[in-house]
C-alpha positions as CSV (number, residue, x, y, z in Angstrom):
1,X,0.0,0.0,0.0
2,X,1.0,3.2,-1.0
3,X,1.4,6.1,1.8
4,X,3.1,8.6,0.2
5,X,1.3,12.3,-0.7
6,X,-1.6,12.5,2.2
7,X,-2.3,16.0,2.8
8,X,-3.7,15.1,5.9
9,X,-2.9,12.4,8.7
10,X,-5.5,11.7,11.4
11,X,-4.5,9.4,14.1
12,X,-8.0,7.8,15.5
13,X,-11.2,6.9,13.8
14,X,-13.3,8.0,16.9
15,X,-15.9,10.5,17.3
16,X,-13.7,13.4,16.5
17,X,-11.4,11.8,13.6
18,X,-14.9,10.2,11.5
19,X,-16.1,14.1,11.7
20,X,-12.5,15.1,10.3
21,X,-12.1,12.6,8.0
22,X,-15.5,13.5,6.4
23,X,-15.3,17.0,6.0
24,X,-11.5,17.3,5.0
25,X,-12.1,15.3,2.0
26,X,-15.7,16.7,1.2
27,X,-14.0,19.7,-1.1
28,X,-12.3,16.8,-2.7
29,X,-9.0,19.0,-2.8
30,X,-7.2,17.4,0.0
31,X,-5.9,13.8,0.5
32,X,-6.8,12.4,3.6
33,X,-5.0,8.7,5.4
34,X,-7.2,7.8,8.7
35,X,-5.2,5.7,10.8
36,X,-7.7,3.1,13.2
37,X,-6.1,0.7,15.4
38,X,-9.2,-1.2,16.1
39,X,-11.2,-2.7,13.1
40,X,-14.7,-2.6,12.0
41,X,-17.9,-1.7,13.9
42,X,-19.7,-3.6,11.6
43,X,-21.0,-6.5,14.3
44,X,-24.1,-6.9,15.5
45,X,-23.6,-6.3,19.1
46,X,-22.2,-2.6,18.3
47,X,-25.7,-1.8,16.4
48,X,-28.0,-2.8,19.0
49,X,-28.7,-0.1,21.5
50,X,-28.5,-2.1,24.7
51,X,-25.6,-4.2,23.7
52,X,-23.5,-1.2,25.7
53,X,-23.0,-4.1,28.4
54,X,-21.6,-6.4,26.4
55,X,-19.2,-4.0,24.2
56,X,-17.8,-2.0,27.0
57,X,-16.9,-5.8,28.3
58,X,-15.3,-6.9,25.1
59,X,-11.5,-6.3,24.8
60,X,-11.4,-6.8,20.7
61,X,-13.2,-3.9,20.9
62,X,-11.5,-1.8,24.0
63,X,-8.3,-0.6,24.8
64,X,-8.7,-2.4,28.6
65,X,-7.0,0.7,30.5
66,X,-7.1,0.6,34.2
67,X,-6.0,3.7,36.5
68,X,-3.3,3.7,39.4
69,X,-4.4,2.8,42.6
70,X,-6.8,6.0,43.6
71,X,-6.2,7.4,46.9
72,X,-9.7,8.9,46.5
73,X,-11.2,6.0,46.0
74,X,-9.7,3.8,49.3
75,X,-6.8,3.2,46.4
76,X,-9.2,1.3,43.7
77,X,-7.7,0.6,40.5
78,X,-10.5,1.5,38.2
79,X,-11.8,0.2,35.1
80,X,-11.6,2.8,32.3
81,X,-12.9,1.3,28.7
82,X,-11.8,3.3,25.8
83,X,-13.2,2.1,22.6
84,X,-10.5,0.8,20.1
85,X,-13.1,0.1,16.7
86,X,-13.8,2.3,14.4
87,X,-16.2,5.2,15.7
88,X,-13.8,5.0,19.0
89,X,-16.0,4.8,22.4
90,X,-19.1,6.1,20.7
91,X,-19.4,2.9,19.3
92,X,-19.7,1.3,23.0
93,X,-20.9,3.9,24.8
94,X,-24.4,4.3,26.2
95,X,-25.8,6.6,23.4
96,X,-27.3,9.4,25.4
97,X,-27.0,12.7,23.6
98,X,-26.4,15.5,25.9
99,X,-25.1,19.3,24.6
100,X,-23.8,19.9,27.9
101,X,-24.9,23.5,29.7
102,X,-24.4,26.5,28.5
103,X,-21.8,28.0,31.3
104,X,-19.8,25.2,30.6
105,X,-18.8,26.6,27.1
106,X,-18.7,30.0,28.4
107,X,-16.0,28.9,31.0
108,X,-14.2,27.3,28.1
109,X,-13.8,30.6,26.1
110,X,-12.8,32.3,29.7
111,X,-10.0,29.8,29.9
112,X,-8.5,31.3,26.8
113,X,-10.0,29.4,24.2
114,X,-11.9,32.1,22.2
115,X,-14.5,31.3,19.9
116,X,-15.9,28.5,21.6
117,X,-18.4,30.3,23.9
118,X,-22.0,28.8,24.3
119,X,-23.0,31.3,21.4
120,X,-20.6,29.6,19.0
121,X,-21.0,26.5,19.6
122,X,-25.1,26.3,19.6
123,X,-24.7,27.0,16.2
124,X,-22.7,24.2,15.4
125,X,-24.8,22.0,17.0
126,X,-27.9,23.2,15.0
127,X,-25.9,22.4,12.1
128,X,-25.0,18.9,12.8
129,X,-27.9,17.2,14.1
130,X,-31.2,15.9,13.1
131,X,-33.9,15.5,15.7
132,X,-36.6,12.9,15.4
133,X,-39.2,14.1,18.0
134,X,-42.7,12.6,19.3
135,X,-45.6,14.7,18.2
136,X,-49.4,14.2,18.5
137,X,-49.4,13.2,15.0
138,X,-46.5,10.8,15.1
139,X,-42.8,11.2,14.2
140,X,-41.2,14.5,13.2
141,X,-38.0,15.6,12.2
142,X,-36.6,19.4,12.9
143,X,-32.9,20.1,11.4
144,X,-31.1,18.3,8.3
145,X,-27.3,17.6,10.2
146,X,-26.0,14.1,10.1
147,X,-26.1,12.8,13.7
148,X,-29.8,11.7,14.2
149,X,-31.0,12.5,18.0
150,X,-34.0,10.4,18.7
151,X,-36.5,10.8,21.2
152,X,-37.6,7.1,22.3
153,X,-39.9,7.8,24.7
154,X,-42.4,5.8,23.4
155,X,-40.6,2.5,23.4
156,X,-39.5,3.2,26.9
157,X,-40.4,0.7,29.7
158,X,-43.9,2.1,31.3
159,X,-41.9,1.6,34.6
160,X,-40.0,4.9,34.0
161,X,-43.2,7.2,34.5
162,X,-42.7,6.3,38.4
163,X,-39.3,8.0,37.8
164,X,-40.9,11.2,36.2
165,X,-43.9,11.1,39.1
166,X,-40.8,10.8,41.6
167,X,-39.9,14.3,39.9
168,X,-42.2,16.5,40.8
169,X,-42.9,15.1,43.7
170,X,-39.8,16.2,44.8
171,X,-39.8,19.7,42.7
172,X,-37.9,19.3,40.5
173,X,-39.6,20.3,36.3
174,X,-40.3,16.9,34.0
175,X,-38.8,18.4,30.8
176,X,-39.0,17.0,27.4
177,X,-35.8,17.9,26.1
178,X,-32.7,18.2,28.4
179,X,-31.1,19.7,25.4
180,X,-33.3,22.8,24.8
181,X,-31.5,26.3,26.3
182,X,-31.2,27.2,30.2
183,X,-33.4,23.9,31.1
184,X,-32.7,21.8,34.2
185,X,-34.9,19.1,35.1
186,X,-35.7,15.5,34.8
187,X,-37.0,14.0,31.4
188,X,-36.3,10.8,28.5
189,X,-32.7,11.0,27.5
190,X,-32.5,11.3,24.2
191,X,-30.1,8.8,21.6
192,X,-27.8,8.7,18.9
193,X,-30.4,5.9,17.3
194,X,-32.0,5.8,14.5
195,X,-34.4,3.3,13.4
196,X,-33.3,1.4,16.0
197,X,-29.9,1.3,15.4
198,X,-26.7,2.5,16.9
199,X,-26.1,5.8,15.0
200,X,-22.5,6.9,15.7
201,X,-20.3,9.5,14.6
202,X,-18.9,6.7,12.1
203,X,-22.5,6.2,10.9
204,X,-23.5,9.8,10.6
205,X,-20.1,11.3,9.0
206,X,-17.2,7.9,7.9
207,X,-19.9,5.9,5.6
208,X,-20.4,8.9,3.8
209,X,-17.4,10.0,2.7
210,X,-15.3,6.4,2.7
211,X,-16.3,5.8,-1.3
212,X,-14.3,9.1,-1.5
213,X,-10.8,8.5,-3.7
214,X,-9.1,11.1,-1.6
215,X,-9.5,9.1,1.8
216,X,-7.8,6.1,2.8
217,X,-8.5,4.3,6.1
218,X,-6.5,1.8,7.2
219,X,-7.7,0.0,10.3
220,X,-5.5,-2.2,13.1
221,X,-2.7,1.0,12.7
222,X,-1.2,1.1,15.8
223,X,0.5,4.8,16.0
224,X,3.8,4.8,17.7
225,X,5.1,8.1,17.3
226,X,5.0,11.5,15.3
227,X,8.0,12.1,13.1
228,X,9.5,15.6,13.5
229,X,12.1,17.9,11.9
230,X,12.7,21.1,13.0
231,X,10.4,21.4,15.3
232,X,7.9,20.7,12.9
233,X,5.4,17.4,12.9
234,X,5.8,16.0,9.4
235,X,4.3,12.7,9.5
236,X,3.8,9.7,11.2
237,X,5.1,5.7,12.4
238,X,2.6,2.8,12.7
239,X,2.8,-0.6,12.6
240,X,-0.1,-2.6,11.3
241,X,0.8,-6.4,11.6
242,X,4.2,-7.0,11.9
243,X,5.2,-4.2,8.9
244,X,6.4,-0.7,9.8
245,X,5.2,2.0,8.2
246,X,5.8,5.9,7.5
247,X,3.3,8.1,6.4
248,X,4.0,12.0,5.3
249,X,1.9,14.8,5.9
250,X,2.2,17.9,3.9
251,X,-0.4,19.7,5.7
252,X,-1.0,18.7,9.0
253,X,-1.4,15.6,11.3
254,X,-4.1,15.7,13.7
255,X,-4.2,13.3,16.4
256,X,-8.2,12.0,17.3
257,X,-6.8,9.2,19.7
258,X,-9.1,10.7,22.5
259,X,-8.0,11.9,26.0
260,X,-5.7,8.8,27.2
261,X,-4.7,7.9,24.2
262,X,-3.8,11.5,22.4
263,X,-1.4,12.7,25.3
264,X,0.5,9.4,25.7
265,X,1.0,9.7,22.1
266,X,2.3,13.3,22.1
267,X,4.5,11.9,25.0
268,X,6.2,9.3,23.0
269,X,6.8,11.6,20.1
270,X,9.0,13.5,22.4
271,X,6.0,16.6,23.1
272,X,5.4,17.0,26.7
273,X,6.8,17.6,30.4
274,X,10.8,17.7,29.4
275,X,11.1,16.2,32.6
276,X,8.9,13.2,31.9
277,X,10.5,12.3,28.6
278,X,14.2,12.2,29.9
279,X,13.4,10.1,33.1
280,X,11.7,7.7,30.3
281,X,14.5,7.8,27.6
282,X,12.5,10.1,25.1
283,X,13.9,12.6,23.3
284,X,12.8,15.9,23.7
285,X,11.2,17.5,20.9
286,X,9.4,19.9,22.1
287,X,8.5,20.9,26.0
288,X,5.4,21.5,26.5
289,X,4.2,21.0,30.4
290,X,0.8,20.4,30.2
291,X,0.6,17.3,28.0
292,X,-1.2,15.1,29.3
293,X,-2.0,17.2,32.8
294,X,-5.5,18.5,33.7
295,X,-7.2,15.4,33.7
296,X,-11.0,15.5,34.6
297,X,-13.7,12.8,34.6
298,X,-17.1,12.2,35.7
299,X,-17.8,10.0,39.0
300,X,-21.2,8.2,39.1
301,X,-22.8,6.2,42.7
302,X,-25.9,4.0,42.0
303,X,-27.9,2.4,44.1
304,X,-30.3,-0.2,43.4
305,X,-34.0,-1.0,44.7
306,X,-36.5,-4.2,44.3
307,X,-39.8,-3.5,43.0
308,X,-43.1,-5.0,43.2
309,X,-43.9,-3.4,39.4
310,X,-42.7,-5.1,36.2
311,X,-39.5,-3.6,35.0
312,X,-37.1,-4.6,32.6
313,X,-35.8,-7.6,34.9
314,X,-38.8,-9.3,33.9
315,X,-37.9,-9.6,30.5
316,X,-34.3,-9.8,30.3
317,X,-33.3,-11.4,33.5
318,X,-34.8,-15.0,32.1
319,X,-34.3,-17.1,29.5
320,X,-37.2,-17.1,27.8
321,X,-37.9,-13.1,27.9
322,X,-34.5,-12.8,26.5
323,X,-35.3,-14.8,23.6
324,X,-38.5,-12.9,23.1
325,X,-37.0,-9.4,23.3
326,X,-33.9,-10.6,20.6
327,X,-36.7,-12.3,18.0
328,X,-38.7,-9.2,18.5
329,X,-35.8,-6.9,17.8
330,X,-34.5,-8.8,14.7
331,X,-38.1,-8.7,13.2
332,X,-39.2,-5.4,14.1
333,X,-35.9,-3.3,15.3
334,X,-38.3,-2.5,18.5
335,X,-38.5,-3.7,22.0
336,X,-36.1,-3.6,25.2
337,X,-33.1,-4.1,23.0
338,X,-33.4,-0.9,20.7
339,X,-33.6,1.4,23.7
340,X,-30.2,2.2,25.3
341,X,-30.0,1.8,29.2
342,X,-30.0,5.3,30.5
343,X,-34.4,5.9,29.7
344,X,-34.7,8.8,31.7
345,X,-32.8,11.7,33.9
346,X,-31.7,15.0,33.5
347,X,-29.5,18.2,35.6
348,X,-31.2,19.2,38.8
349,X,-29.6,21.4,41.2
350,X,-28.6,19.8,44.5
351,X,-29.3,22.6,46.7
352,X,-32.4,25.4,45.8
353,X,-29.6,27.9,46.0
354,X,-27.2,26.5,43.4
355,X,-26.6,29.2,40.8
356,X,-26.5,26.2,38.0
357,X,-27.3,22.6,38.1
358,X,-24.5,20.3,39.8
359,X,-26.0,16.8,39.4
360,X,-26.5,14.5,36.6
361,X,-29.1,12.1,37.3
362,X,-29.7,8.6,35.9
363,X,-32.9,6.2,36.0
364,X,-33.1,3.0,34.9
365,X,-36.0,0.4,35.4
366,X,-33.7,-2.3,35.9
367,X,-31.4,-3.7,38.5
368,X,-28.2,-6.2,38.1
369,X,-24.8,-7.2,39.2
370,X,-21.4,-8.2,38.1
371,X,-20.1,-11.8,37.6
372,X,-17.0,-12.7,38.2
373,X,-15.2,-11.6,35.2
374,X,-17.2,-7.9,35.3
375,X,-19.8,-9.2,32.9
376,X,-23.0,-7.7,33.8
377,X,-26.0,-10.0,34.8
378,X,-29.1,-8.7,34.7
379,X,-31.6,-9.9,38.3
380,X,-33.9,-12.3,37.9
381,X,-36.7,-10.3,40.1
382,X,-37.8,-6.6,39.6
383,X,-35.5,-3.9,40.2
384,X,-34.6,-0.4,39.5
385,X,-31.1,1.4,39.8
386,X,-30.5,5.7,40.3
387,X,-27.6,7.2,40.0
388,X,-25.9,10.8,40.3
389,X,-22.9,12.2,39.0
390,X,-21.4,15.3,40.1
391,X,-21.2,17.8,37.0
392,X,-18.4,20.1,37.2
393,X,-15.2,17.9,39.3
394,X,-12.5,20.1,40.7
395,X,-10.3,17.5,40.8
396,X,-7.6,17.0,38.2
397,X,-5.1,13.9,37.8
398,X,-2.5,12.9,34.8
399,X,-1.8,10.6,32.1
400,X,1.3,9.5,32.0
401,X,3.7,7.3,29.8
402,X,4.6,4.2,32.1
403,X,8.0,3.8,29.3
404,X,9.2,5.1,25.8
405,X,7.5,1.8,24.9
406,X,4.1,2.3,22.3
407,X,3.5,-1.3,23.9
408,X,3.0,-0.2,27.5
409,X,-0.1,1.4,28.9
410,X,0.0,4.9,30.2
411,X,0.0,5.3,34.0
412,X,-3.8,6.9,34.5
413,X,-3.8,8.8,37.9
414,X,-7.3,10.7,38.4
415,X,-6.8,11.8,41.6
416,X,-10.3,11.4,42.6
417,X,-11.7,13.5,45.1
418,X,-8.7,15.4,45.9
419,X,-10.4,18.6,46.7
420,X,-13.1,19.6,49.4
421,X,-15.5,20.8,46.6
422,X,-15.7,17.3,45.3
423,X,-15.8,15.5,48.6
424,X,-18.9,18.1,49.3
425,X,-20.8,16.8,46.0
426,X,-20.3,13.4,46.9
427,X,-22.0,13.8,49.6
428,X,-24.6,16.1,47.8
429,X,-25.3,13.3,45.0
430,X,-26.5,11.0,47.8
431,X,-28.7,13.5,49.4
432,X,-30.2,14.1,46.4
433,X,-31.0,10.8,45.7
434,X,-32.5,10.2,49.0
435,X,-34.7,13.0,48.2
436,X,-35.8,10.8,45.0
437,X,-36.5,7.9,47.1
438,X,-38.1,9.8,49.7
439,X,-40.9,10.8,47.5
440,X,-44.2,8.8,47.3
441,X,-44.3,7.7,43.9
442,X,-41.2,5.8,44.6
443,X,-42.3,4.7,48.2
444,X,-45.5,3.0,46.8
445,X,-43.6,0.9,44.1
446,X,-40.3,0.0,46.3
447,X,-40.0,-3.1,48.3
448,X,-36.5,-3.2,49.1
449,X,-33.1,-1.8,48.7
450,X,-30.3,-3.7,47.5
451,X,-27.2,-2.8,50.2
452,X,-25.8,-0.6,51.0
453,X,-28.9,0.8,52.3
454,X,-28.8,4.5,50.5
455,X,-31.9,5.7,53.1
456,X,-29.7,4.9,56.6
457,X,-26.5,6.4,55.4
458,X,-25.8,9.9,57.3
459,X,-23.3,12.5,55.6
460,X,-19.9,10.6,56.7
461,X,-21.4,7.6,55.4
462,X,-22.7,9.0,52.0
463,X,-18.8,10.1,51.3
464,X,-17.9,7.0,52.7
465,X,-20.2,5.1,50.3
466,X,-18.6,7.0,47.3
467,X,-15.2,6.2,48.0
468,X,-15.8,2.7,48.0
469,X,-18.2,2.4,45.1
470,X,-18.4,5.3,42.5
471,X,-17.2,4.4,39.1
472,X,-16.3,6.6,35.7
473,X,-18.7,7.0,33.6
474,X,-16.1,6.9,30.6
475,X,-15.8,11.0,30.3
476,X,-11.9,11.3,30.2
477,X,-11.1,15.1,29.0
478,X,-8.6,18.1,29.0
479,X,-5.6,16.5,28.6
480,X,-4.4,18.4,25.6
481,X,-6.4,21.3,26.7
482,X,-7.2,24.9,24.7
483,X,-6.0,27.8,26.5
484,X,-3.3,30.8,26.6
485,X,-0.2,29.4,26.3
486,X,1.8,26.4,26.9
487,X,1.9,27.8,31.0
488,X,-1.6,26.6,31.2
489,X,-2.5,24.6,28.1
490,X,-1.3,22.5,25.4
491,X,-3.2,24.4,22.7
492,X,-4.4,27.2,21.2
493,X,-7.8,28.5,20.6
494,X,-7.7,26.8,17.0
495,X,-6.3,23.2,18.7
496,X,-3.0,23.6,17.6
497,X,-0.3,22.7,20.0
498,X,1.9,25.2,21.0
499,X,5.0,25.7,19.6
500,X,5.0,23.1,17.7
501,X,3.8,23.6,13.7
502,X,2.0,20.8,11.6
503,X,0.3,19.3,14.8
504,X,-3.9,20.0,16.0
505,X,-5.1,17.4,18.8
506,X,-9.0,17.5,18.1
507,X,-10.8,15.0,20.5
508,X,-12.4,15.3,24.1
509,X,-8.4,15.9,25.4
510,X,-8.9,19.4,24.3
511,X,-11.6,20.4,26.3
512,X,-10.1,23.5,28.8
513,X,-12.9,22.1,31.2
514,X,-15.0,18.7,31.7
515,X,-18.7,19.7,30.6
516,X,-21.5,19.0,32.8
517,X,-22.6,15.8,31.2
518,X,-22.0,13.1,28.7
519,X,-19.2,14.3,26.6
520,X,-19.5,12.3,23.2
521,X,-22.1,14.9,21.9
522,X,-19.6,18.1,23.1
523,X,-16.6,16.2,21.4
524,X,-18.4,15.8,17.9
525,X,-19.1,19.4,17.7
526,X,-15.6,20.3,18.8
527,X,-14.6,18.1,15.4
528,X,-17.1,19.8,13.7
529,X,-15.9,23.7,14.3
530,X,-12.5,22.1,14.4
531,X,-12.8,21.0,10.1
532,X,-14.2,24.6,9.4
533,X,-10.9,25.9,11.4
534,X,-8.5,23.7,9.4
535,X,-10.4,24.0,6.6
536,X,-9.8,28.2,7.1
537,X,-6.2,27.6,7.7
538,X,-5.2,25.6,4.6
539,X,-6.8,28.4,2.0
């Protein structure tokens, strides 16, 4: 295969690099290689909307990173899943669409990367979705962008009403789109499905353009460094099987490998802490401190209650309902298995006098365990699981090369709960939980709570409680950040790194702050406003 005369490189078919690779090569002037190091997401599994459970457990299709012992977490070594398939960890994750609120763009654009204020970016988001919304005459659709959003309210188990009732019992709005301007409250999350289908950023934007002459992918690359001369990135190493390969560049490469993957990367090619590289053998290209600092993620307790109601246990905790629910989904592309997990929840405010909403909130009408091996099993009786994740983390760990060798994992530290702001909303997710299952519409379908016992566990407890149960909820960021200048950042407002010409990071790593929710929506848009910037730049 022939590598030479690429005007553009992109390392990672993700969320970010499908976006690139689409609308680089849409203009049909530029020559565009997409290096993947995972392979197709062409299995069955991947398309079906609750098969989350059973990708996120698969390693052909993950990465299988774990972080350093967490002091904040009584020293757990987490699992952290990053998807290695094309479409990257949108094509395991849980599908929920969320924007994100608008202060959390606004504090990006404070942070020094200008032009990405909640203004700016709304308008990119108009441009790239498609909504397919419930209406008293059936389906509708409002915009014409490629990523479908679908409201699935209808196919949603009738358990979840109790969850809305629980809602305003408690005072808090039922709203019907979490996504609309300035709205907190509870409501159906909406998808990334259409017609009943996993609809990923590969879906939406790679299938389109990969017919396109000018675009070569090549999946199972694995990326082991950038080449550089001069200070300048000029192309890149990769080994696919057991040939080595070098690819040029004459524009630009632009590393989509996502936030562990991009900083270890820029590590290895000799961009990051000087002090880092030396202790590891790496040469020093460039020294640039923050690679691969500023690390934020998303921390998520559940807790899980028996029923009395039919939930989704009934169905897919036996045998025979699971057989019923997969015939029902092959024939009809309906039914518990083309509804992701997360049915309904939304951004409250933990406290009446919180200026902005600080909690995330899951419901799901379902209840289940972990085997052994950390597959999920789903309980045979009825159940139902809530969850809360504090929005905005203060706390802010590293990634870290473990060795100058591609081979070895990164050292992930996330320094969980290192501050006294996030050991407060730990303790605030909890409470507002209890207030859920305080409420009577809860009380009357509840029988039971699965331990720990959410409603007995004071303050000291509900910390307690997090430290030794919260996990991720897969929403690594900022660890290529936008920002000033290589004193607080790695790049500049138009994701270039700093100091360093021939070389954009575009991917969730290059978010100045964590947004308040699920982050594969905010890092498609970043890829989006990031083509029309490179696109700008190569006139």
């Amino acid at each position: 295969m022939d590598f030479s005369n690429f005007d553009f490189v992109i390392v990672g078919a993700g969320s970010a690099g499908c976006v690139l690779a689409n609308r680089l090569t849409e203009c049909g002037r530029y020559k565009v290689l997409l290096l993947e190091g995972g392979g197709s997401d062409a299995q069955f599994w991947i398309k079906v909307p609750l098969g989350y459970a059973i990708n996120v457990a698969n390693p052909a299709l993950n990465w299988g990173y774990h972080t350093a012992p967490d002091a904040g977490l009584n020293g757990r070594s987490i699992s952290w899943p990053r998807g290695k398939v094309i479409g990257g960890s949108g094509s395991i994750n849980a599908m929920a669409y969320v924007r994100g609120l608008a202060h959390d763009f606004d504090d990006w654009a404070k942070s020094g990367a200008r032009g990405w204020d909640w203004d700016s970016v709304k308008a990119v988001y108009n441009r790239m979705e498609t909504h397919v919304e419930l209406t008293a005459t059936g389906r509708q659709t409002r915009g014409d962008g490629p990523i479908v959003v679908s409201d699935l309210s209808d196919q949603m188990s009738a358990f979840s009403d109790h969850f809305l009732k629980a809602a305003q019992d408690a005072n808090y709005p039922v709203v019907s789109d979490m996504n609309a301007p300035d709205v907190d409250g509870i409501g159906y999350y909406r998808s990334t499905v259409r017609n009943g289908r996993r609809w990923s950023s590969a879906d939406a934007f790679l299938r389109p353009a990969q017919r396109r002459a000018n675009l070569c992918i090549v999946r199972h690359a694995m990326v082991d460094r950038l080449i550089s001369e001069n200070g300048k990135v000029t192309g890149v190493a990769f080994r696919r099987g057991e040939k080595q390969h070098q690819v040029t560049a004459c524009k630009e490469v632009i590393v989509c490998a996502g936030a562990v993957n991009s900083p270890k990367l820029l590590q290895l090619s000799g961009i990051g802490p000087e002090n880092l590289l030396r202790r590891h053998g790496v040469e020093v290209v460039h020294d640039v401190p923050q690679v691969g600092r500023g690390l934020q993620d998303h921390l998520v307790v559940s807790h899980q209650f028996a029923t009395d109601q039919v939930t989704l246990n009934n169905t897919l905790g036996r045998t025979f309902g699971k057989l019923c629910a997969g015939a029902r989904y092959v024939l009809s592309r309906k039914g518990p298995l083309a509804v992701p997990v997360n049915q309904v929840g939304g951004f409250v405010r933990s406290e009446a006098d919180r200026e902005v909403p600080d909690m995330q909130l899951y419901f799901n009408p379902v209840s289940y365990g972990e085997s052994s091996s950390g597959a999920t099993v789903v309980d045979r009786s009825s159940g139902y699981q809530i969850s809360a994740q504090p929005c905005r983390p203060t706390s802010v760990g590293s990634i870290e090369i473990a060795s100058a060798s591609p081979q070895d994992a990164p050292i992930i530290n996330p320094q969980s709960l290192s501050t006294e702001d996030d050991k407060a909303s730990a303790v605030r997710a909890g409470k507002t939980l209890q207030r859920f299952v305080k409420t009577a519409s809860l009380q009357a379908v509840t029988t039971a709570a699965k331990a720990p016992d959410l409603m007995v566990l004071d303050d000291a407890a509900l910390l307690a409680d997090f430290q030794d149960r919260a996990k991720t909820v897969y929403h690594p960021t900022c660890t290529c950040r936008m920002g000033r200048d290589r004193g607080d950042s790695v790049l500049d407002a138009r994701l270039r790194v700093h100091g360093v010409s021939g070389l954009r990071v575009v991917d969730a790593s290059a978010f100045p702050n964590i947004t308040s929710g699920n982050t594969n929506a905010p890092t498609m848009m970043l890829a989006m406003r990031a083509a029309d910037l490179i696109l700008e730049d190569s006139l």
